[in-house]
MMTF fields as JSON, N, C-alpha, C and O atoms, coordinates in Angstrom:
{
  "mmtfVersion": "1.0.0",
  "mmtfProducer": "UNKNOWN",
  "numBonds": 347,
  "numAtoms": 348,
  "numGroups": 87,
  "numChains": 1,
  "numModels": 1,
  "chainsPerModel": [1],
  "groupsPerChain": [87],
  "chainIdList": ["A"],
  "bondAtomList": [4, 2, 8, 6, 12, 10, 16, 14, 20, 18, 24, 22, 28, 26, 32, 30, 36, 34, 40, 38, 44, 42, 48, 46, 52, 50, 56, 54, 60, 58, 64, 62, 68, 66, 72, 70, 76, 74, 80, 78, 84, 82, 88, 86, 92, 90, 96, 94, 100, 98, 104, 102, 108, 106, 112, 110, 116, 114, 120, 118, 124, 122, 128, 126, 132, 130, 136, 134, 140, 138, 144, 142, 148, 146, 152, 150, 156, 154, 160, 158, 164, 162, 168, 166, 172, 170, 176, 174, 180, 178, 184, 182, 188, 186, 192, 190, 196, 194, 200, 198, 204, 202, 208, 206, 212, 210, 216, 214, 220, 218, 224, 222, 228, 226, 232, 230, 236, 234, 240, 238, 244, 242, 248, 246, 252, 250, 256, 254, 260, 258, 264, 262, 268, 266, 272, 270, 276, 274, 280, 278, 284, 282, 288, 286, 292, 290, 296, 294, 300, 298, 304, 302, 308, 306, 312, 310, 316, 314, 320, 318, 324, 322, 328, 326, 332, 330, 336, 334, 340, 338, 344, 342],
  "bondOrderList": [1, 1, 1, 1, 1, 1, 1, 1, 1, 1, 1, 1, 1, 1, 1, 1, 1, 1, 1, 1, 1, 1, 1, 1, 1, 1, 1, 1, 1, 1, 1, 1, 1, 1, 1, 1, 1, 1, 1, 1, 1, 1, 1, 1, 1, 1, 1, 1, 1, 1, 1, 1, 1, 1, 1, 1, 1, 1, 1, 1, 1, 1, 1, 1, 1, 1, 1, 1, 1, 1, 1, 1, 1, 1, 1, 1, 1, 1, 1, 1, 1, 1, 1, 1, 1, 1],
  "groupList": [{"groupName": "UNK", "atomNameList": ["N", "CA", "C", "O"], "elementList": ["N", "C", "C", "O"], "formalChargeList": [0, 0, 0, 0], "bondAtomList": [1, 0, 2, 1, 3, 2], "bondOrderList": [1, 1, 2], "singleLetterCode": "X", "chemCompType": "L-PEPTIDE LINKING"}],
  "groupTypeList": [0, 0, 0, 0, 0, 0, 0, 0, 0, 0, 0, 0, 0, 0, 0, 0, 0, 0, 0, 0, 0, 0, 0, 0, 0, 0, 0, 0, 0, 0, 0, 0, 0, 0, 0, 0, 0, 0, 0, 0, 0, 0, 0, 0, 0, 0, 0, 0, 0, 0, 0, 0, 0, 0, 0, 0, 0, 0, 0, 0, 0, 0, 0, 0, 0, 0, 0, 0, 0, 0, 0, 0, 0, 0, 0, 0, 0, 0, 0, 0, 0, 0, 0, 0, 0, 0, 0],
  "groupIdList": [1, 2, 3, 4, 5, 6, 7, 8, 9, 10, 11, 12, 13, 14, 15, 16, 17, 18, 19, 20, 21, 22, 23, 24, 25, 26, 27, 28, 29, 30, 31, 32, 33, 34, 35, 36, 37, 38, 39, 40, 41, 42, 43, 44, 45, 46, 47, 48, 49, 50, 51, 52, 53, 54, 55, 56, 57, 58, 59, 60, 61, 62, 63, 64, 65, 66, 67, 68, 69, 70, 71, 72, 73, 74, 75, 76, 77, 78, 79, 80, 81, 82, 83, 84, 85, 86, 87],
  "secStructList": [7, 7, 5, 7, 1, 1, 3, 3, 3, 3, 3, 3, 6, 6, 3, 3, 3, 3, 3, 3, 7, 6, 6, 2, 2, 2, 2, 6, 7, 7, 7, 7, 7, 7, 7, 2, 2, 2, 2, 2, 2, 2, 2, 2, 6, 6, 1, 7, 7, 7, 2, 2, 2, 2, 2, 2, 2, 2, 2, 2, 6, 1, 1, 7, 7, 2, 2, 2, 2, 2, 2, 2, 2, 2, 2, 2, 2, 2, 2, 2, 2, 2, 1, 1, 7, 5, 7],
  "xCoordList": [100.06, 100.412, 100.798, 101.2, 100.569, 101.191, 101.503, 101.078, 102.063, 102.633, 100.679, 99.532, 101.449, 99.882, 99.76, 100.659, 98.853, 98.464, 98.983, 98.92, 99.545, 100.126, 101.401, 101.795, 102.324, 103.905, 104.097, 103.289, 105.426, 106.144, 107.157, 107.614, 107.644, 109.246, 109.504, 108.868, 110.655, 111.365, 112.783, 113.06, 113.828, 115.19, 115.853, 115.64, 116.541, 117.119, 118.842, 119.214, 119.499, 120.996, 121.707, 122.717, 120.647, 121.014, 120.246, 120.15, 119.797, 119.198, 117.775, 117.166, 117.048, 116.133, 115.564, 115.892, 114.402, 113.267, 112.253, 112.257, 111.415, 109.956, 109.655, 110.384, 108.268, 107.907, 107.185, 106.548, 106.41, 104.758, 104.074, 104.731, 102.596, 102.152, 100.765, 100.827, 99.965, 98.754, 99.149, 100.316, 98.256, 98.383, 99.199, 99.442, 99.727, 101.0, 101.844, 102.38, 102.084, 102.817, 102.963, 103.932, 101.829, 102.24, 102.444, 103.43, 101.536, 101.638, 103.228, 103.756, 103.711, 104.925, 106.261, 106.85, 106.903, 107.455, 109.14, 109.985, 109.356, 110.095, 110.236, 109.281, 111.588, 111.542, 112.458, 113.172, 112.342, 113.158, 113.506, 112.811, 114.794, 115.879, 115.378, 114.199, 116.04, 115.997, 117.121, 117.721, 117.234, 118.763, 118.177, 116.993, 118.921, 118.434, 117.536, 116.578, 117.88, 116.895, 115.539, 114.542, 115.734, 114.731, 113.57, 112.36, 114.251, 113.664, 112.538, 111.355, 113.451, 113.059, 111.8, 111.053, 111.833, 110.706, 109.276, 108.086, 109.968, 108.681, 108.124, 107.215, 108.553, 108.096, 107.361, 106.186, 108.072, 106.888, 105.737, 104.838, 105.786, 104.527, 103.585, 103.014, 103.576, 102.763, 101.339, 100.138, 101.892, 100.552, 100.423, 101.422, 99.303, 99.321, 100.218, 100.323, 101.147, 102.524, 102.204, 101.568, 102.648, 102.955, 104.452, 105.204, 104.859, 106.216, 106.459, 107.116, 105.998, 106.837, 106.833, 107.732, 106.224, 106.337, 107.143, 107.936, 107.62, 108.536, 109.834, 110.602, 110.293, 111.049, 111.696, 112.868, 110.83, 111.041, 111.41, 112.123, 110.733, 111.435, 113.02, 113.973, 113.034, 114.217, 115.572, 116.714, 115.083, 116.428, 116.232, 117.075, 115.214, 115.325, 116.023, 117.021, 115.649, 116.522, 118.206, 119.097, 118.188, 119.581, 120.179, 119.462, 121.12, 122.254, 122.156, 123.147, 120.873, 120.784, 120.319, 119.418, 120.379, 119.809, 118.635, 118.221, 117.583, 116.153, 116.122, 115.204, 117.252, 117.246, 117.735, 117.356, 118.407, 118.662, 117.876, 117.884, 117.091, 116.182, 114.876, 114.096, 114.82, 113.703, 113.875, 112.93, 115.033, 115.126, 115.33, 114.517, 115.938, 115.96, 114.623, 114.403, 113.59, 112.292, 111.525, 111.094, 111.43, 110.946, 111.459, 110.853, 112.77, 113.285, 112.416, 111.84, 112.612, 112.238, 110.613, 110.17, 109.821, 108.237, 108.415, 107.865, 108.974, 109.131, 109.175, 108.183, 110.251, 110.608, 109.585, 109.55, 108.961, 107.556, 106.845, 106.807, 106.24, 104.971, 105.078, 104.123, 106.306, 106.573, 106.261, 105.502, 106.745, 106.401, 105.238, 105.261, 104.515, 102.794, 102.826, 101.782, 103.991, 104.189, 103.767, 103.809, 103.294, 102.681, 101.141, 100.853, 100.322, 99.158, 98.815, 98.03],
  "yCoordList": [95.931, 96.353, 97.821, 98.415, 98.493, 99.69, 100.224, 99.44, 101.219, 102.158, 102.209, 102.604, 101.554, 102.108, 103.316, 103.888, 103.605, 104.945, 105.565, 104.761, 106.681, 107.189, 106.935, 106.606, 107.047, 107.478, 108.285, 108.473, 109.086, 109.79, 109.43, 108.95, 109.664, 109.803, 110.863, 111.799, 110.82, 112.487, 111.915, 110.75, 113.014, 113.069, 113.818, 115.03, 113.344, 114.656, 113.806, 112.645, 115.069, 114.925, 113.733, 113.093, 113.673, 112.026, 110.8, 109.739, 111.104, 109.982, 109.683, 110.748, 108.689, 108.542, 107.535, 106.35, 108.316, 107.809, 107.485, 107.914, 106.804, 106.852, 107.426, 107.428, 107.969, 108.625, 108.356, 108.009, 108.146, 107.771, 109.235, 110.274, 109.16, 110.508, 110.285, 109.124, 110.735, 110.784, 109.64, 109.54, 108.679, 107.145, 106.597, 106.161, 106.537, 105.803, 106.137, 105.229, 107.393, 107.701, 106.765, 106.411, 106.665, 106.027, 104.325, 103.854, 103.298, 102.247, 101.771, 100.662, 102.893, 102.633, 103.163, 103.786, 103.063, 103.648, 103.484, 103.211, 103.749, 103.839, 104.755, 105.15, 105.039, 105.73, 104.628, 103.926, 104.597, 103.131, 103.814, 104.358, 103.584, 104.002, 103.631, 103.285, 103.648, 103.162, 103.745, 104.816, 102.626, 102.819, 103.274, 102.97, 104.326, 104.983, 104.31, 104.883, 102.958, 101.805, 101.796, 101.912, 101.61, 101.074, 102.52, 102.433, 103.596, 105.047, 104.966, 105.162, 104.667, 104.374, 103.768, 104.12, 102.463, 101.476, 101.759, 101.557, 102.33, 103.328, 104.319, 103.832, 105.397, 106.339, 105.625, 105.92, 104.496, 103.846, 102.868, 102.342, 102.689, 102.212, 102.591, 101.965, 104.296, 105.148, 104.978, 105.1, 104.744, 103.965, 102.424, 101.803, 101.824, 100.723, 100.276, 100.976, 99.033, 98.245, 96.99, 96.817, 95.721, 94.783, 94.72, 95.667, 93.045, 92.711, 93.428, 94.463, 92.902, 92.844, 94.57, 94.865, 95.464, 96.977, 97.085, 97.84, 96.803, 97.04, 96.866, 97.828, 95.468, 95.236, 96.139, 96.498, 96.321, 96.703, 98.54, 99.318, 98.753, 100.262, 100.061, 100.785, 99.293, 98.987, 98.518, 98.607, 97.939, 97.781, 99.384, 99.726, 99.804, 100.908, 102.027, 102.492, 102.58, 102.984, 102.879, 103.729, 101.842, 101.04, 100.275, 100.277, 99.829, 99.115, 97.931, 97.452, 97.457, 96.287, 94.646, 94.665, 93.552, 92.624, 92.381, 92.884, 91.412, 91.156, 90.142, 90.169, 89.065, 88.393, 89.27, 89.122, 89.818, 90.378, 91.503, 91.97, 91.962, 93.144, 92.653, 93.31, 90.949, 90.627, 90.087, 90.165, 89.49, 89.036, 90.428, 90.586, 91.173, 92.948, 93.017, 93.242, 92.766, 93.523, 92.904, 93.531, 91.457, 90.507, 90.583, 90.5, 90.768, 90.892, 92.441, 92.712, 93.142, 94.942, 94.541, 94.768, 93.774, 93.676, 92.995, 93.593, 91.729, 91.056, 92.273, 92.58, 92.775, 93.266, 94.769, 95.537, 95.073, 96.181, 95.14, 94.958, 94.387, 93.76, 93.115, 92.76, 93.096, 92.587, 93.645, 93.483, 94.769, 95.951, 96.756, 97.986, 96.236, 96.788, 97.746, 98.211, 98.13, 99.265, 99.085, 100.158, 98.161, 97.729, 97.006, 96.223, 97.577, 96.269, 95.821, 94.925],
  "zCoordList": [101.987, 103.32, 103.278, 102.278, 104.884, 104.332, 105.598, 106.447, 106.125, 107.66, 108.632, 108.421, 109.609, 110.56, 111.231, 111.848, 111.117, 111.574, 112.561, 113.491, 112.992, 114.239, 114.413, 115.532, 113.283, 113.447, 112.628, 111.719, 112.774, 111.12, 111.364, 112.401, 110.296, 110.388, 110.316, 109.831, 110.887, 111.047, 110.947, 111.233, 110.431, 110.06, 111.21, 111.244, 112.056, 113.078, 113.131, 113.304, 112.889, 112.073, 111.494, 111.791, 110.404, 109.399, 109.783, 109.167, 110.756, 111.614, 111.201, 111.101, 110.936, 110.404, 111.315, 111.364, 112.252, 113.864, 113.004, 111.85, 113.412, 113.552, 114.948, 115.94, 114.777, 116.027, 116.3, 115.306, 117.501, 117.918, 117.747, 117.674, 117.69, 117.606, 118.627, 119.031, 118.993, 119.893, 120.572, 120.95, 120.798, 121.271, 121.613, 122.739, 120.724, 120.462, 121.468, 122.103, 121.76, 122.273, 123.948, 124.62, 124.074, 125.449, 125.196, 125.763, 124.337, 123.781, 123.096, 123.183, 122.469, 121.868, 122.309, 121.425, 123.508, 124.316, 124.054, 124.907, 122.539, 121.994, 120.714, 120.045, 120.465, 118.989, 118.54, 119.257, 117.449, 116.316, 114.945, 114.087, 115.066, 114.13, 112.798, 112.732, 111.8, 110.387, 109.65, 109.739, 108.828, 107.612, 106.771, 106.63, 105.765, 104.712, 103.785, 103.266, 103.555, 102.997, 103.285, 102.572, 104.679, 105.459, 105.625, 105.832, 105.487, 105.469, 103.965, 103.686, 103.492, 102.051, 101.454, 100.541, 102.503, 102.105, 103.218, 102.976, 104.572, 105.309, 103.936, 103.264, 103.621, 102.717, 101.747, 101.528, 100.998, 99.894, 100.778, 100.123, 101.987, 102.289, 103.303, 104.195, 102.763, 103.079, 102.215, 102.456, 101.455, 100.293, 100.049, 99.684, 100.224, 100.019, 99.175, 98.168, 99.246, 98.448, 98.797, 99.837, 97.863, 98.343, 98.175, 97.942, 98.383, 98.33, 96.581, 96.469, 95.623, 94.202, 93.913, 93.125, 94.262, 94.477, 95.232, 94.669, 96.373, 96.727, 96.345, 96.357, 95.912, 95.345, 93.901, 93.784, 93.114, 92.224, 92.638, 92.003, 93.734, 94.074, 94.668, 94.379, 95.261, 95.692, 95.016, 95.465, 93.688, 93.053, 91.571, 90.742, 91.744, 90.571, 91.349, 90.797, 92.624, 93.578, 94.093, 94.1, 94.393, 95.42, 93.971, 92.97, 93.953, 92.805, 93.74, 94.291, 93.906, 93.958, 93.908, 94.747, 93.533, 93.309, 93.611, 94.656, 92.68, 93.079, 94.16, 94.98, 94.234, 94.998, 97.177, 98.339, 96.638, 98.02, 98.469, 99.608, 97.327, 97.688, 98.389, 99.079, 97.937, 98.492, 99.758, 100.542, 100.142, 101.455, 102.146, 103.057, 102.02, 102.551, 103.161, 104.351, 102.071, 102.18, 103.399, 104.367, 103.153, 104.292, 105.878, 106.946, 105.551, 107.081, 107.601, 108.655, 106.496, 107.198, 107.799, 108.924, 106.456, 107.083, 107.907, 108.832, 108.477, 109.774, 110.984, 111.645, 111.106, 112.414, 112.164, 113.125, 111.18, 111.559, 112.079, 113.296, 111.249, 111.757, 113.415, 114.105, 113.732, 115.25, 116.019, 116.975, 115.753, 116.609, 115.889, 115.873, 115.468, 114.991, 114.046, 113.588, 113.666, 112.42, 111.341, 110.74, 110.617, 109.302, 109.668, 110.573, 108.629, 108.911, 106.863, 106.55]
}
């Protein structure tokens, strides 16, 4: 899986948006926040990733467990794939 085409992220004072860009812009009539984590796992799936790549960035990264890195990960691809951000 990986980021669909036509957002970035951008940082504006700590704050970490996704943005719509061409299209999108009118289709996606929102900007959507993200936790430094969650910033995190956008940036690594700028390139094709599955779950166990992810994971494994996520606890070599973050001080944290395989077990919670993976429910982390699932919830984050849930609520992209709801709002069309991942394919």
């Amino acid at each position: 899986m990986k980021v669909a085409d036509g957002f970035t992220l951008k940082t504006i004072a700590d704050t970490h948006v996704l943005v719509p860009l061409g299209s999108n812009v009118v289709s996606f009539r929102s900007i959507m926040s993200l936790s430094e984590s969650g910033a995190f796992l956008w940036k690594q799936l700028e390139t094709e990733k599955d779950e166990d790549q992810l994971v494994a960035a996520l606890t070599a990264e973050y001080d944290i467990d395989e077990q919670t890195a993976r429910a982390d990960i699932r919830e984050f691809i849930e609520n992209m794939k709801k709002a069309n951000l991942i394919v």
